[in-house]
C-alpha positions in Angstrom: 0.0 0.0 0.0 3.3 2.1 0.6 4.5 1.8 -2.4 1.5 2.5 -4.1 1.1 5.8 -2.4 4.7 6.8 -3.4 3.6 6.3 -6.9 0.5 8.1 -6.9 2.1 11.1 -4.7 5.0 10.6 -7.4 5.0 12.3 -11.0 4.8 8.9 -12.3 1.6 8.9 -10.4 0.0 12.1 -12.3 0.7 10.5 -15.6 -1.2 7.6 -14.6 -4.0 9.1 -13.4 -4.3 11.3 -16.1 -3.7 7.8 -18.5 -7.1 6.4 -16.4 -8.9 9.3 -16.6 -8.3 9.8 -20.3 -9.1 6.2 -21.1 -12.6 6.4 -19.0 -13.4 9.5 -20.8 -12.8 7.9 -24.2 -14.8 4.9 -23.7 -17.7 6.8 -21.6 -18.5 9.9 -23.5 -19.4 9.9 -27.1 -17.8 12.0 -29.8 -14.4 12.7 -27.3 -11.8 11.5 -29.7 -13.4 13.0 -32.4 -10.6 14.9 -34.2 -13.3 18.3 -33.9 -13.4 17.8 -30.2 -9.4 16.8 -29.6 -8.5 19.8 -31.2 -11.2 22.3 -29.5 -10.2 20.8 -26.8 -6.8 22.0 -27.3 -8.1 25.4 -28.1 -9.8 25.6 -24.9 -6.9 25.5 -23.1 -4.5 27.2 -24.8 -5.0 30.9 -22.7 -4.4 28.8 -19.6 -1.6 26.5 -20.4 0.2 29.6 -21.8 0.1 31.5 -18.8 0.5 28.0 -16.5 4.1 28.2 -17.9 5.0 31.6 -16.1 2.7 30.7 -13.4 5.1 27.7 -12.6 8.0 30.0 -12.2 6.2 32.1 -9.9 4.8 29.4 -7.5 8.3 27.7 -7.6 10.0 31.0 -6.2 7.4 30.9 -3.4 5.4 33.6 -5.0 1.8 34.3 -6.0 0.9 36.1 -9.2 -3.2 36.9 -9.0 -3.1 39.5 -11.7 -2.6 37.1 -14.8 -6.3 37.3 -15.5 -6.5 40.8 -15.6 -2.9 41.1 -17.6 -4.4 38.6 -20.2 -7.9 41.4 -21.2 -6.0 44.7 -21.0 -3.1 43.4 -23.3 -6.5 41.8 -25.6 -7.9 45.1 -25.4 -4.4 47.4 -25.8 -3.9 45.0 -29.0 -7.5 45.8 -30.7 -7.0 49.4 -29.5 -3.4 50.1 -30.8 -3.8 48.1 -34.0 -7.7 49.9 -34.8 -5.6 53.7 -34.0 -2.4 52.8 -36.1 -4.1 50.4 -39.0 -0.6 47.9 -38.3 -1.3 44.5 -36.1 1.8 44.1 -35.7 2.4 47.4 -33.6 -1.1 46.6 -32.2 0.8 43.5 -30.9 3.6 44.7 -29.8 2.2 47.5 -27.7 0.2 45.0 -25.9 3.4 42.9 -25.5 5.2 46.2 -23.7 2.7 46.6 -21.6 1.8 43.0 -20.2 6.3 43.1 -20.0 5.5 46.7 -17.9 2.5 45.6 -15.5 5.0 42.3 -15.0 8.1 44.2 -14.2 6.2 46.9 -12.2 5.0 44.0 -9.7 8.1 42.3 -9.5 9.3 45.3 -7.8 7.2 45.9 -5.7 7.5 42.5 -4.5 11.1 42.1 -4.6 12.4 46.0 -4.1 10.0 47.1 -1.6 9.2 43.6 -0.3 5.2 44.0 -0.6 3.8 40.4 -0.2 3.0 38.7 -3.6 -0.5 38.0 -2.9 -1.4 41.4 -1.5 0.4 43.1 -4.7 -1.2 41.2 -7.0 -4.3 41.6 -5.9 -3.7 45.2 -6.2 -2.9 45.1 -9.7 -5.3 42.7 -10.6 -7.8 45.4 -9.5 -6.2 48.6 -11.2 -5.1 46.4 -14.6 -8.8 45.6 -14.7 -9.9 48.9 -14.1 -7.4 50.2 -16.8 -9.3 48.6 -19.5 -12.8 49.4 -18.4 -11.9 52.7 -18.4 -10.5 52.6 -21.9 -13.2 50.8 -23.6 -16.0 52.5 -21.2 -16.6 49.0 -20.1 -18.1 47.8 -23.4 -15.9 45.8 -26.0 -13.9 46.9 -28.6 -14.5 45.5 -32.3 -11.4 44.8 -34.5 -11.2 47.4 -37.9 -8.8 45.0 -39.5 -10.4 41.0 -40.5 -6.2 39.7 -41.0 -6.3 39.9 -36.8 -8.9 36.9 -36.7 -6.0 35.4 -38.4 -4.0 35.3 -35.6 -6.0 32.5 -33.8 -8.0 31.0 -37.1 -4.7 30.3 -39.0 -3.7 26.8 -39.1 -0.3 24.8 -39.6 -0.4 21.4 -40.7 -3.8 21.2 -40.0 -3.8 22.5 -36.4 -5.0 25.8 -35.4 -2.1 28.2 -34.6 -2.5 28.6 -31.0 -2.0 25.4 -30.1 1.5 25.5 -32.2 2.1 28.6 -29.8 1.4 26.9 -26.3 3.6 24.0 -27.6 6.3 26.5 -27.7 5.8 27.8 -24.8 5.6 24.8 -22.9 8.9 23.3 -24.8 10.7 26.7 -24.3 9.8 27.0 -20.8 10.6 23.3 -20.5 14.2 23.7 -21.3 14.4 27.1 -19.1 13.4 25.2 -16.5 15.6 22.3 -16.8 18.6 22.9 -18.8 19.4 26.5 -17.3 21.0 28.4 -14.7 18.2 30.7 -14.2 15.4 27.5 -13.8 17.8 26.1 -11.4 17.9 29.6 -9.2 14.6 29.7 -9.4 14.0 26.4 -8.1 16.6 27.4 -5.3 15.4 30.1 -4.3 11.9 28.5 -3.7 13.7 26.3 -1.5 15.5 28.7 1.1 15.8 32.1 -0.2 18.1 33.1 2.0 20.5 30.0 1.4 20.1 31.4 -2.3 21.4 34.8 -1.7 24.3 33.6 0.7 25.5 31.1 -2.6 25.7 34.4 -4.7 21.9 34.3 -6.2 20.8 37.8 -6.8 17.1 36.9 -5.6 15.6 40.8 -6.2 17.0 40.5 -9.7 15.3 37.1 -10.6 11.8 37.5 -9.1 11.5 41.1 -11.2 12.7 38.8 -14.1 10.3 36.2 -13.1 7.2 38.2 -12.8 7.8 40.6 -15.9 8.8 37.1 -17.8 4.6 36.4 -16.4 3.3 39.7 -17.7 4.7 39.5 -21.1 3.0 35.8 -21.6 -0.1 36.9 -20.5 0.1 39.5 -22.6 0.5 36.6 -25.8 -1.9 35.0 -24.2 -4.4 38.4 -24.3 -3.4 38.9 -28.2 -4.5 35.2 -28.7 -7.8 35.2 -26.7 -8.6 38.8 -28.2 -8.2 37.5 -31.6 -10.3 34.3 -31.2 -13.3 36.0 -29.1 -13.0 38.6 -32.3 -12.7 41.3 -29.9 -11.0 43.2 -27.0 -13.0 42.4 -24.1 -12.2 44.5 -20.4 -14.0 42.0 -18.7 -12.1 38.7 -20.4 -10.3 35.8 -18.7 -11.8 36.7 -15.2 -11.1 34.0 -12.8 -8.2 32.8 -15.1 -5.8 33.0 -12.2 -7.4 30.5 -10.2 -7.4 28.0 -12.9 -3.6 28.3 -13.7 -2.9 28.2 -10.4 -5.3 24.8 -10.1 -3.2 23.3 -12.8 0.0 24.0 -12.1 -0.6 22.6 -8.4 -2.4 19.6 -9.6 0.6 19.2 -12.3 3.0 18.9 -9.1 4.3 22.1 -8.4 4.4 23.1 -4.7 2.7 26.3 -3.1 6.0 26.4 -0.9 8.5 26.2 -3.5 11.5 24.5 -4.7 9.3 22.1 -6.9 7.9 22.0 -10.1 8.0 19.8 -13.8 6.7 21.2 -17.3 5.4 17.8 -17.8 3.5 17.8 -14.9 2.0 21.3 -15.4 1.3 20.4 -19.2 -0.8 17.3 -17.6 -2.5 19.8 -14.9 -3.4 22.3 -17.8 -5.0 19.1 -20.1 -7.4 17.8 -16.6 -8.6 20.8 -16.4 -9.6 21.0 -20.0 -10.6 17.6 -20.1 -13.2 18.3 -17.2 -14.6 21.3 -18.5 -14.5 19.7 -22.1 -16.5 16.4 -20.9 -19.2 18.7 -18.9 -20.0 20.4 -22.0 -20.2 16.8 -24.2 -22.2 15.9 -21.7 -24.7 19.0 -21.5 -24.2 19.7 -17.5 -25.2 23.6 -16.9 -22.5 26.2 -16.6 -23.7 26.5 -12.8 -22.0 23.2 -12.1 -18.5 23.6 -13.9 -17.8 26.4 -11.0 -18.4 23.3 -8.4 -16.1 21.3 -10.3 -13.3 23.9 -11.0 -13.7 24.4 -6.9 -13.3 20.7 -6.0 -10.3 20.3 -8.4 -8.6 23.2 -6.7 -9.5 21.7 -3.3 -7.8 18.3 -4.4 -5.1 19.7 -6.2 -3.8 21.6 -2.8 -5.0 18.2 -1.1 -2.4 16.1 -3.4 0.2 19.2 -2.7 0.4 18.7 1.1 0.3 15.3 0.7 3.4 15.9 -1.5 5.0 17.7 1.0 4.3 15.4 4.1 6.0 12.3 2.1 9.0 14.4 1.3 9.5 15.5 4.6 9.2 11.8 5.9 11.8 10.4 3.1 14.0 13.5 4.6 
């Protein structure tokens, strides 16, 4: 029974619960495997797993980032905005990118510099981001002049709709950051015992800015995305978005008091929570309930974390 529990507490353990779940949903729901479904599916998911990759890097380094959702509609709407006032997508985009990059930066520091608690700051800025773009739209959406911006998230490659090539990326490029450089391995560290961090030469103030302006300026791809696919900029998009990264990336393994976390156990957090939301709607349960079930998988998913944490502590 031990050794059973060490698997299941285990990243070995995600994948196979994920390899159950996916196999019960295929047999038990009709039209899942559908290639139309798989690939909305995908789609779905995309504006979270594209922020989950950022989010990882935040929980990691023992910090909270609750502004993501807000980040995600003001980029959408600076994007429509800039590119409807200039007539050129492309600076439409990359004024959205600068500022996601600026909100990000701006909070990391405050958190680092002036050593304002992560939760607390974002919070903050979740409130005046989101009060940014009401202001500038009046609180109504913003249409897009030009039809080549739908393009951005209708465009396929090889078949498969462009987004999804773009969280791929993400997920590989963050992957590798993670794993295979100096700056995933401080992070990592400095989740573990800040201070031990800075006494090994770590500049900690310097990575956390970079950590959280590294979150604004996906979110702010992630805005550009979701702007383009809902076909326009909307101030009151992606709200609640932060607790649903958050729920994946903690159900994917990553610990709420730092020092842990694997890509391929975010990527697997990000694709339960699609899958549950995805099999609600095969299955016609109301909206209402897909709140319950968001809750209880955030409930489990810091469940599973402590359990984490109590096995690692008995192995030390």
């Amino acid at each position: 029974m031990s050794a059973l529990k060490k698997i299941l507490l285990g990243e070995q353990g995600l994948l196979v619960i994920f390899a159950l779940a996916f196999v019960i949903v295929s047999l038990t729901v009709p039209n899942f495997l559908t290639e139309r479904n798989v690939l909305g599916l995908l789609q779905s998911v995309v504006t979270i797993g594209i922020v989950a990759c950022t989010m990882m890097f935040c929980l990691a380094s023992r910090d909270f980032d609750l502004s993501v959702g807000s980040i995600v509609a003001f980029s959408g709407m600076v994007a429509v905005m800039a590119s409807n006032a200039s007539g050129s997508i492309l600076i439409g985009v990359a004024a959205a990118i600068l500022c996601g990059f600026a909100v990000g930066a701006v909070n990391g520091v405050v958190i680092a510099r002036f050593r304002i608690n992560a939760l607390i700051t974002t919070l903050a800025t979740m409130q005046i981001v989101r009060g940014l773009a009401l202001i500038a739209s009046d609180g109504r959406a913003v249409g897009i002049n030009d039809p080549a911006f739908y393009q951005l998230a209708l465009s396929r490659f090889l078949t498969i709709p462009t987004p999804i090539w773009v969280m791929a990326l993400f997920f590989i490029v963050f992957g590798f950051l993670l794993n295979r450089t100096v700056f995933g391995k401080n992070t990592l560290a400095i989740g573990g015992n800040p201070e031990a961090s800075r006494l090994a030469g770590v500049n900690v103030v310097r990575m956390r800015i970079w950590i959280f302006a590294l979150q604004g300026l996906v979110c702010s791809v992630a805005g550009v995305l979701l702007a383009s696919r809902i076909t326009s900029g909307q101030p009151n998009a992606a709200t609640g978005l932060e607790l649903s990264v958050i729920s994946a990336c903690v159900l994917g393994g990553v610990s709420l008091a730092g020092g842990r976390a694997t890509m391929t156990g975010v990527f697997i957090g990000v694709m339960i929570m699609g899958i549950a939301e995805n099999v609600m709607n095969l299955l016609n349960i109301q909206a209402f309930y897909q709140y319950l079930v968001r809750g209880l998988i955030l409930l489990i998913a810091v469940l599973l974390d402590n359990l984490r944490m109590s096995a690692a502590g008995r192995q030390k």
